[in-house]
C-alpha positions as CSV (number, residue, x, y, z in Angstrom):
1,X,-43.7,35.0,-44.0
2,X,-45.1,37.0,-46.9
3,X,-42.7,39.1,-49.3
4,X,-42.5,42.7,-48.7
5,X,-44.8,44.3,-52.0
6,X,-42.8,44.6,-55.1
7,X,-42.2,47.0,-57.9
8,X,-41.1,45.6,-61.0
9,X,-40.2,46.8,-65.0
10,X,-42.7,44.9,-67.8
11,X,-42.3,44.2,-71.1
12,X,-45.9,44.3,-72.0
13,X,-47.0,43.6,-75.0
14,X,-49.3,46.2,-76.1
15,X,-47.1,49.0,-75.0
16,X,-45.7,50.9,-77.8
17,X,-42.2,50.5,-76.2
18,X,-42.8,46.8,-75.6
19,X,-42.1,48.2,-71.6
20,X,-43.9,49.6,-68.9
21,X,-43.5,50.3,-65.0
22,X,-46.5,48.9,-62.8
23,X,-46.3,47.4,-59.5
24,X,-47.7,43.6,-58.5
25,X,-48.4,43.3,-54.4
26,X,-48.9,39.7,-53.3
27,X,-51.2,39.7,-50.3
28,X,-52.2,36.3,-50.5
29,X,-50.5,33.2,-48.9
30,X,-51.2,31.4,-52.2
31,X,-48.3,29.8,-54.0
32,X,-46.9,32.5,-56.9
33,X,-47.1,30.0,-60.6
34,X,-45.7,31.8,-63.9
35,X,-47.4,30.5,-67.2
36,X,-45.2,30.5,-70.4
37,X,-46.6,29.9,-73.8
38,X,-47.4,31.7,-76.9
39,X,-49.7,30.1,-80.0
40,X,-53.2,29.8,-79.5
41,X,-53.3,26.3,-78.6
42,X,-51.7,27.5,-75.4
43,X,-54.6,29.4,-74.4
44,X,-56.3,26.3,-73.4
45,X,-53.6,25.8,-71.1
46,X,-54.3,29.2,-69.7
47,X,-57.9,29.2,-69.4
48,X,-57.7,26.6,-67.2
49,X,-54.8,28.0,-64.6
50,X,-56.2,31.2,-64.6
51,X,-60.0,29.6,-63.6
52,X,-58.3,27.3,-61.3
53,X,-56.5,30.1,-59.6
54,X,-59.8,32.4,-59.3
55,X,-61.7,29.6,-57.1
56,X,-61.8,30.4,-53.6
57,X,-59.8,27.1,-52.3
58,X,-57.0,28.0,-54.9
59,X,-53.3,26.4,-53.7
60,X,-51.2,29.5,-56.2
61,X,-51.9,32.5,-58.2
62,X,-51.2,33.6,-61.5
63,X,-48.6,36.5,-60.7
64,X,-47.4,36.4,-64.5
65,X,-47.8,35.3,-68.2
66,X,-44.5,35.3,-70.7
67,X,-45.0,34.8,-74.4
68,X,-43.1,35.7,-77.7
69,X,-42.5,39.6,-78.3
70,X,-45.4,41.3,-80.4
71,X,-44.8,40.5,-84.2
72,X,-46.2,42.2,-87.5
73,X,-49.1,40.1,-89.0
74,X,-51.5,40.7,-91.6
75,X,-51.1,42.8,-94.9
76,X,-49.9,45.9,-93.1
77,X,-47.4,44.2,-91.0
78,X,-49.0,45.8,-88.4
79,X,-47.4,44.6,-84.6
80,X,-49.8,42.2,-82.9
81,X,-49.3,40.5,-79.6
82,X,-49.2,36.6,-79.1
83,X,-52.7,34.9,-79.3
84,X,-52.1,34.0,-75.4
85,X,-50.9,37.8,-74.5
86,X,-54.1,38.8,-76.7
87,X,-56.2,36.0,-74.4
88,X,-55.0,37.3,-71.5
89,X,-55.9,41.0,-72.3
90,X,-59.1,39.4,-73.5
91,X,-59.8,37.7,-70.0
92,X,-59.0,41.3,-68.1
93,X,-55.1,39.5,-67.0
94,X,-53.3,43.0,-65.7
95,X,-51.3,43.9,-69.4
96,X,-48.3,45.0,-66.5
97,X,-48.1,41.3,-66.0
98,X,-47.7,39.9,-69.4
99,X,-43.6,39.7,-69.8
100,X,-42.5,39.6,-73.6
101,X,-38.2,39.3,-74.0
102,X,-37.1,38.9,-77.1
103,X,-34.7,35.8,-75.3
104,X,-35.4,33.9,-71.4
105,X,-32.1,34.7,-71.1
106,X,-32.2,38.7,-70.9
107,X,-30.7,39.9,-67.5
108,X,-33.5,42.4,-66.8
109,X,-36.2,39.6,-67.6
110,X,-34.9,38.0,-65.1
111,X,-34.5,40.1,-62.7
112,X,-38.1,40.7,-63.0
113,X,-38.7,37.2,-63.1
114,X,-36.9,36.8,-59.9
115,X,-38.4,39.6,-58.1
116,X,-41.9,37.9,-58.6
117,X,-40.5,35.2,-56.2
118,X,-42.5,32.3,-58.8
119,X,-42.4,28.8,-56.9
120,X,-43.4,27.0,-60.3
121,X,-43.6,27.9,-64.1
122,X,-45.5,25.9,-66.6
123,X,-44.6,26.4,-69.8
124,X,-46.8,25.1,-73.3
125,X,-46.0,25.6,-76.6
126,X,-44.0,28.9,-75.3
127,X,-41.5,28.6,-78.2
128,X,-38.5,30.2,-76.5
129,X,-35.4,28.0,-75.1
130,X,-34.9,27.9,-71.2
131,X,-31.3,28.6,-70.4
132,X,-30.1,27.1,-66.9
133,X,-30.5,30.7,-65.3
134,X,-34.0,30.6,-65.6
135,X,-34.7,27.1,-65.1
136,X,-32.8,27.9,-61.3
137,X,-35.6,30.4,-60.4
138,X,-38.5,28.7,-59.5
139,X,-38.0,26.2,-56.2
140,X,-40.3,24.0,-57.5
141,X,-39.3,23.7,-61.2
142,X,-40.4,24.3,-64.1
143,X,-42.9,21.7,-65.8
144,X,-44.0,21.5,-69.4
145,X,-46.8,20.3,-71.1
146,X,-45.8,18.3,-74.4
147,X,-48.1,17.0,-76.9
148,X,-46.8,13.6,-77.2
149,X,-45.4,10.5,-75.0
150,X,-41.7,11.1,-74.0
151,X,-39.3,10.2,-75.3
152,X,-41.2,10.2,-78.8
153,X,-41.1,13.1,-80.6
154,X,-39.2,15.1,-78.7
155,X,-38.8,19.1,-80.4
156,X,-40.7,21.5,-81.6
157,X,-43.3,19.8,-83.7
158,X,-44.4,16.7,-82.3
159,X,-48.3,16.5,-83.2
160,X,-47.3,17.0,-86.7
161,X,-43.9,14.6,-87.4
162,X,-46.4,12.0,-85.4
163,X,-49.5,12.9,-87.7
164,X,-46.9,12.3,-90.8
165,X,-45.3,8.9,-89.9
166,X,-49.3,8.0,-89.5
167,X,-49.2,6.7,-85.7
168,X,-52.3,5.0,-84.1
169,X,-51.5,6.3,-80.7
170,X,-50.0,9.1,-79.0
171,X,-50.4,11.3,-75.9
172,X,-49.7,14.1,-73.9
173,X,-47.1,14.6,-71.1
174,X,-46.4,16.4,-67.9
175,X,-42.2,16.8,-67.4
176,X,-40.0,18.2,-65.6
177,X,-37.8,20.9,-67.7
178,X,-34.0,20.5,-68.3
179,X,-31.7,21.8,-70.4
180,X,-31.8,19.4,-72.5
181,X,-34.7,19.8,-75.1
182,X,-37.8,17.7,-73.8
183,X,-35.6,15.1,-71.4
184,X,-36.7,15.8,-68.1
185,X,-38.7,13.3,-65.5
186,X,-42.5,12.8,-66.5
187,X,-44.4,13.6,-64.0
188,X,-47.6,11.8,-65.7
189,X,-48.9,11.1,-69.0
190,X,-51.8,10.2,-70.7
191,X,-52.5,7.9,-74.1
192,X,-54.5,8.7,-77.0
193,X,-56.4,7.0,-79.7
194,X,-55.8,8.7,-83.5
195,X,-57.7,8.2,-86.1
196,X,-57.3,8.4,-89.5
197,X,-59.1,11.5,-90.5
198,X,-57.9,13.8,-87.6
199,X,-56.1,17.4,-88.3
200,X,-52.8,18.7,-86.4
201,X,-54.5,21.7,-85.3
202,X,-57.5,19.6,-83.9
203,X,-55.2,16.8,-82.4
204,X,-53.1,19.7,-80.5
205,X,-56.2,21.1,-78.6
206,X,-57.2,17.7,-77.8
207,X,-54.1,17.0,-76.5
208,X,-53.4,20.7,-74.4
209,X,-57.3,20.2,-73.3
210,X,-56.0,17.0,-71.7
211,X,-52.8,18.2,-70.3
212,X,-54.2,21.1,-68.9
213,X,-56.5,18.7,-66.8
214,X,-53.4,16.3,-65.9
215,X,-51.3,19.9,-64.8
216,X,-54.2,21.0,-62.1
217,X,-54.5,17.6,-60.7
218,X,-50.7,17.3,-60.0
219,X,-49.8,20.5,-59.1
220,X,-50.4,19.8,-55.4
221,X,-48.1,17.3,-55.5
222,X,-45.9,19.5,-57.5
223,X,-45.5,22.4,-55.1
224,X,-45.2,19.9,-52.2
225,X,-42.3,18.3,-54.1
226,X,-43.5,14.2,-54.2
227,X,-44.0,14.5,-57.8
228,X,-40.3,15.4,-58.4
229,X,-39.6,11.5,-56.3
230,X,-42.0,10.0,-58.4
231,X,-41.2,11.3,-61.5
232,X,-40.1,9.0,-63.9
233,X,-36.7,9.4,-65.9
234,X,-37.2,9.2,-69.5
235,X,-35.2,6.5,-71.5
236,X,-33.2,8.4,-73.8
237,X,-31.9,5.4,-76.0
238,X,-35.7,5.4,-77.0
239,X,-36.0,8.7,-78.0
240,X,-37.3,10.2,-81.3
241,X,-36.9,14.1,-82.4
242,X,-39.7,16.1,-84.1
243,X,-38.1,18.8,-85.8
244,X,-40.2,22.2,-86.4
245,X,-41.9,22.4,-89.8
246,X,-40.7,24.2,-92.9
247,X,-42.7,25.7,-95.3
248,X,-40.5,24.6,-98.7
249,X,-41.5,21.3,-96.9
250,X,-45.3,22.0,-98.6
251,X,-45.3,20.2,-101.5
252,X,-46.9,16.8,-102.3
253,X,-45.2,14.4,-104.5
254,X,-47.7,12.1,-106.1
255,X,-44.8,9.5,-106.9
256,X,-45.6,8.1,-102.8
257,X,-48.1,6.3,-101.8
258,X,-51.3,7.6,-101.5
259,X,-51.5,7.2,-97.6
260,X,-47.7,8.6,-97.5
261,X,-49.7,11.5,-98.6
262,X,-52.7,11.6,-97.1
263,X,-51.0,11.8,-93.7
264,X,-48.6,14.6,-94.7
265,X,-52.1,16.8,-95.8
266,X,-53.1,16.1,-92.0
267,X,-50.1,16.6,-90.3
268,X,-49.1,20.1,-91.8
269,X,-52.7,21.2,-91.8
270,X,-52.8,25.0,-90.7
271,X,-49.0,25.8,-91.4
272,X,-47.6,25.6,-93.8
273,X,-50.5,23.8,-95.3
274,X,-49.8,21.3,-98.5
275,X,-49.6,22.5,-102.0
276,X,-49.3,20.7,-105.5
277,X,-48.8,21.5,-109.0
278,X,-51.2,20.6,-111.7
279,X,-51.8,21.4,-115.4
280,X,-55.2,22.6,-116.8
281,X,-55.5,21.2,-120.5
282,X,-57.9,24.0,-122.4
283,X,-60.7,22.7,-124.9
284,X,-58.2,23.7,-127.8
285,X,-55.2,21.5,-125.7
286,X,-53.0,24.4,-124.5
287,X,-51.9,23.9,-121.2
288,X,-52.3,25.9,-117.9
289,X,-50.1,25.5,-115.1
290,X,-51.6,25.6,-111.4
291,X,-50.4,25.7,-108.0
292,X,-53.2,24.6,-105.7
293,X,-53.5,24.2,-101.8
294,X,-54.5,20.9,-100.6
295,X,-56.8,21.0,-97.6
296,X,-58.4,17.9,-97.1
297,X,-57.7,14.4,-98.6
298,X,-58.9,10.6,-97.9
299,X,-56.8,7.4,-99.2
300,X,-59.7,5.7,-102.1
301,X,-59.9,2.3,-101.5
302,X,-60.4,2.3,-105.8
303,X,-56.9,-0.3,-105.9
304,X,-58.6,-1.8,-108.7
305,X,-60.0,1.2,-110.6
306,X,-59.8,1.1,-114.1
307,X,-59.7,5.4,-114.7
308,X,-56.5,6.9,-116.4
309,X,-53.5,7.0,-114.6
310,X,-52.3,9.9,-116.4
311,X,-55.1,12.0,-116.2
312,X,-57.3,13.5,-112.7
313,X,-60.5,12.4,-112.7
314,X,-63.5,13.0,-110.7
315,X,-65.6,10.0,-108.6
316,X,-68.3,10.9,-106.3
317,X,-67.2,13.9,-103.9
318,X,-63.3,13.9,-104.6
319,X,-60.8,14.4,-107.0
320,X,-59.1,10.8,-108.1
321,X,-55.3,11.9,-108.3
322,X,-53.3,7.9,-109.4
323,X,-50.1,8.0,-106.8
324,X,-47.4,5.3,-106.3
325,X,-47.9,1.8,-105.7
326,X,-51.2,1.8,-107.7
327,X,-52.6,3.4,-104.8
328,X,-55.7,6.5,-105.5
329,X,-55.8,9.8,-103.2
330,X,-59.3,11.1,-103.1
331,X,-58.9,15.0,-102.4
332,X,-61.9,16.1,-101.1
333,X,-61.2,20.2,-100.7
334,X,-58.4,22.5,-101.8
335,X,-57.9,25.7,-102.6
336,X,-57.0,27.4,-106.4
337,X,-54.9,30.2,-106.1
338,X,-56.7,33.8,-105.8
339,X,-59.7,32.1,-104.1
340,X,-61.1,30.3,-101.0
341,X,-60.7,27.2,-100.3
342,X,-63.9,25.2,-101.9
343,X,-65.1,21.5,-102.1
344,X,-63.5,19.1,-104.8
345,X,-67.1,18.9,-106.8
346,X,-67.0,23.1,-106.7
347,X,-63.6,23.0,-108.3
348,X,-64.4,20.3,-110.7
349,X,-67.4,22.5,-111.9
350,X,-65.2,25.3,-113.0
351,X,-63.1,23.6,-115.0
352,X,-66.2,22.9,-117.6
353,X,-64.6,20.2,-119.3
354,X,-61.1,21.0,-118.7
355,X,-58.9,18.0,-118.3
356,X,-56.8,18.1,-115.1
357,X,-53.4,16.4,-114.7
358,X,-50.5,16.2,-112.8
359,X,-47.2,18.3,-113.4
């Protein structure tokens, strides 16, 4: 029996109030799936439910997006919604239907969220905590994608802590949503190789490219309930946390090793980026201090190399910068401050004969 049509109060996003009335009729027998998630990452994610649900043997429908409230970005501050609200506006999504609360645990949001009669949400880098009145909603759950294999690096930045402790292997996984953070059953999961040269930002839409493919092939089994028996209960004796990022958490010391390093550089690639301290030394010896962002770095295999340890010299393509344990950190582009970001042998030009050590 289909619901009678309903009528319900938005918070849409590009609304000066943040809220607007419209209306949303279901008058399809398709199954009603909420997406949740906010950075652009997630848009992957959506991409792929909202093409799923527009093919003519669709099992659901897209009756709504959430996402993080509008905030001010650029130099004017100026309010902007999420990248996925901005997506969805982008892909012609009804703006109505794009729910922004400040918290998932607002009584009218939920009442909204209830009145939508959602069988399943999927949520994917949606940045906002689930309280148990939410999680109640949907019959069929809620399932979230996570960029990593449960119970490793559970939290808010798991690409990243992973990219820093330099694993070989990770994943993505499909789980069931609990309260507690990242603990429910997986569902399915899904390995992957990493390499030494890869990004955060590039290793997250790898892994949200794979995850959106592993959600549309289970959600069958999803809305008819076998993939709640088979899911698999996490063991939580093995589990790791991957706390979110801080910016004051930046800066490079050069007294690690030079691979410590290296992986750091990859794993906070994007935000908050990696940043270092040198000193210019002038042709007539005064010094210059410099703050410069770090963009892209290699570990040298120059163990052996006979340069200075106390000065930064210049080999081939990179910047040689000596670190701990003998080890050599080739940085191959950064970033001086007041300017783009520019190749090592760019930099190294502009100094014209300007030594370059570390602070």
């Amino acid at each position: 029996m289909l619901p009678p049509p309903l009528t319900l109060r938005r918070f849409c996003c590009c609304c000066s109030a943040l809220e607007a009335a419209a209306a949303f009729t279901v008058t399809t027998t398709k199954r009603n799936l909420v997406f949740l998630g906010s950075p652009q990452v997630s848009a992957s994610v959506l991409d792929a439910l909202l093409d799923s649900s527009q093919a003519p043997n669709s099992i659901f429908q897209l009756a709504a997006i959430v996402t993080q409230p509008p905030s001010g970005r650029g130099r004017g501050r100026k309010l902007m919604p999420s990248p996925v609200a901005q997506h969805a506006i982008d892909r012609g999504f009804p703006q109505d239907r794009i729910l922004t609360p400040e918290r998932a645990g607002e009584e009218t949001f939920l009442s909204d969220l209830r009145a939508l009669n959602p069988e399943l949400c999927v949520t994917a880098a949606y940045g906002n905590i689930l309280p148990n009145k939410f999680l109640e909603i949907p019959p069929c759950g809620t399932v979230n994608i996570h960029p990593s294999l449960l119970p490793l690096y559970r939290g808010a930045a798991p690409v990243q802590r992973a990219l820093q402790d330099g694993i070989a292997e990770t994943g993505v996984s499909l789980a069931y949503t609990v309260r507690e953070l990242d603990s429910g059953p997986v569902i399915a999961y899904e390995r992957v190789v990493v390499d030494d040269i890869i990004k955060a930002p590039e290793l997250l839409a790898t892994l949200f490219n794979i995850g959106s493919t592993i959600l549309l092939r289970k959600l069958p089994s999803i809305f008819d309930g076998t993939a709640r028996l088979k899911a698999q209960p996490q063991d939580h004796t093995k589990a790791t946390m991957a706390p979110k990022l801080s910016n004051d958490e930046s800066w490079l010391s050069f007294d690690q090793e030079a691979k410590v390093i290296h992986n750091k550089v990859r794993a906070f690639a994007g935000w908050p980026g990696t940043r270092a301290k040198f000193q210019v030394i002038d042709m007539n010896g005064h010094p210059n201090d410099l703050e410069i962002k770090i963009i892209t770095t290699r570990v040298s295999d120059a163990s052996g190399s006979k340069e200075s340890r106390d000065e930064i010299t210049f080999v081939g393509s990179a910047l040689l910068v000596p670190c701990a344990g003998h080890s050599w950190l080739e940085i191959l582009e950064l970033q001086p401050p007041g300017k783009k970001a520019m190749s090592a042998r760019d930099f190294w030009n502009g100094l014209r004969g300007q030594k370059l050590k570390l602070l």
